[in-house]
C-alpha positions as CSV (number, residue, x, y, z in Angstrom):
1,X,-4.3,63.1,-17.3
2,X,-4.3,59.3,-18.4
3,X,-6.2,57.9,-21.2
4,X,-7.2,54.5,-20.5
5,X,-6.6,52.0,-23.5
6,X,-9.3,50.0,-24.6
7,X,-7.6,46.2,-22.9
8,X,-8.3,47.7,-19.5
9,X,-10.9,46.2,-17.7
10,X,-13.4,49.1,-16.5
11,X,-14.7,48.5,-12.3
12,X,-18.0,47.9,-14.0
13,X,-16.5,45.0,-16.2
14,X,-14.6,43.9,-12.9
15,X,-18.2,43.8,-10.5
16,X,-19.5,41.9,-13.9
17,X,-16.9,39.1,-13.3
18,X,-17.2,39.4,-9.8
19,X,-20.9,39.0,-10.2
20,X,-20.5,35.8,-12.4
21,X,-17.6,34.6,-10.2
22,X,-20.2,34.7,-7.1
23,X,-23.0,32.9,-8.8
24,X,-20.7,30.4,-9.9
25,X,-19.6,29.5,-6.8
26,X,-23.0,29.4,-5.9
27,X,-23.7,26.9,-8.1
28,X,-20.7,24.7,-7.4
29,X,-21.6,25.0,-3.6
30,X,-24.7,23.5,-4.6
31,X,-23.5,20.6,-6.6
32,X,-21.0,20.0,-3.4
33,X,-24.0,19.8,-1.2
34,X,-25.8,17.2,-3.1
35,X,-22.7,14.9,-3.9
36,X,-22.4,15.3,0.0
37,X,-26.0,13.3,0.3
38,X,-25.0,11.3,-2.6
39,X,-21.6,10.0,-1.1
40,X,-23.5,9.3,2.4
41,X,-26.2,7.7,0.4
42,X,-23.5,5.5,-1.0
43,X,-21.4,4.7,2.7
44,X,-24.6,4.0,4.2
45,X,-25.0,0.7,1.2
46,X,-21.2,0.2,1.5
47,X,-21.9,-0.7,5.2
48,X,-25.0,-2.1,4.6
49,X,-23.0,-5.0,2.3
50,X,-20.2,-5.4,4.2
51,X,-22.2,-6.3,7.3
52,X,-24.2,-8.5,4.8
53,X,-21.1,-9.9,3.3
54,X,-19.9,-10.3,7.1
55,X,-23.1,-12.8,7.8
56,X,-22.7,-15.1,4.6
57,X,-18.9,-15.5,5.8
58,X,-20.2,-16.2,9.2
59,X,-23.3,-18.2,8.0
60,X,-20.3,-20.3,5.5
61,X,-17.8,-21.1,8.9
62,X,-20.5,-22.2,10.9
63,X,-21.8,-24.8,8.1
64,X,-18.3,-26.0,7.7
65,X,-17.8,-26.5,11.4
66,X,-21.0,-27.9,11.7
67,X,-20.5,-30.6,8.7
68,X,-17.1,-31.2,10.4
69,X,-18.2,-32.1,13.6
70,X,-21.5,-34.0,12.3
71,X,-18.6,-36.5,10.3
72,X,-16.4,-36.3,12.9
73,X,-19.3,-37.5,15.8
74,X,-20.9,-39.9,13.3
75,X,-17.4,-41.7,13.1
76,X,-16.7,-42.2,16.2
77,X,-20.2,-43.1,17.2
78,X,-19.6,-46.2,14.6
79,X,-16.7,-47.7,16.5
């Protein structure tokens, strides 16, 4: 018959682990699910400041091509 030695992990010690193992990933399935909300959280602001960001650059050409054309009218309306 064969002794076991006292490093050898007993199937009790082993469903202990498994046990902890299985409540850990519990925990980090968790922590997944609300970075998940957290990172679509954070795309739905990304968008919302690029479209923002979008309108200023918009809002900016349009002011330049309107001051160009208001100098460029008002000069040759002086001739």
């Amino acid at each position: 018959m064969t002794s076991l030695s006292d490093n050898e992990p007993t199937l009790q010690d082993l469903a202990n682990k498994l046990d902890r193992l299985s409540s850990d990933v519990g925990t980090l399935s968790s922590e997944v699910e609300a970075f998940s909300g957290d990172l679509k959280k954070f795309d739905e602001r990304f968008a919302d400041y690029r479209q923002a960001t979008q309108w200023v650059v918009q809002l900016a050409f349009t002011l330049i091509a309107s001051a160009t054309l208001t100098i460029i009218i008002t000069s040759v309306l002086r001739r």
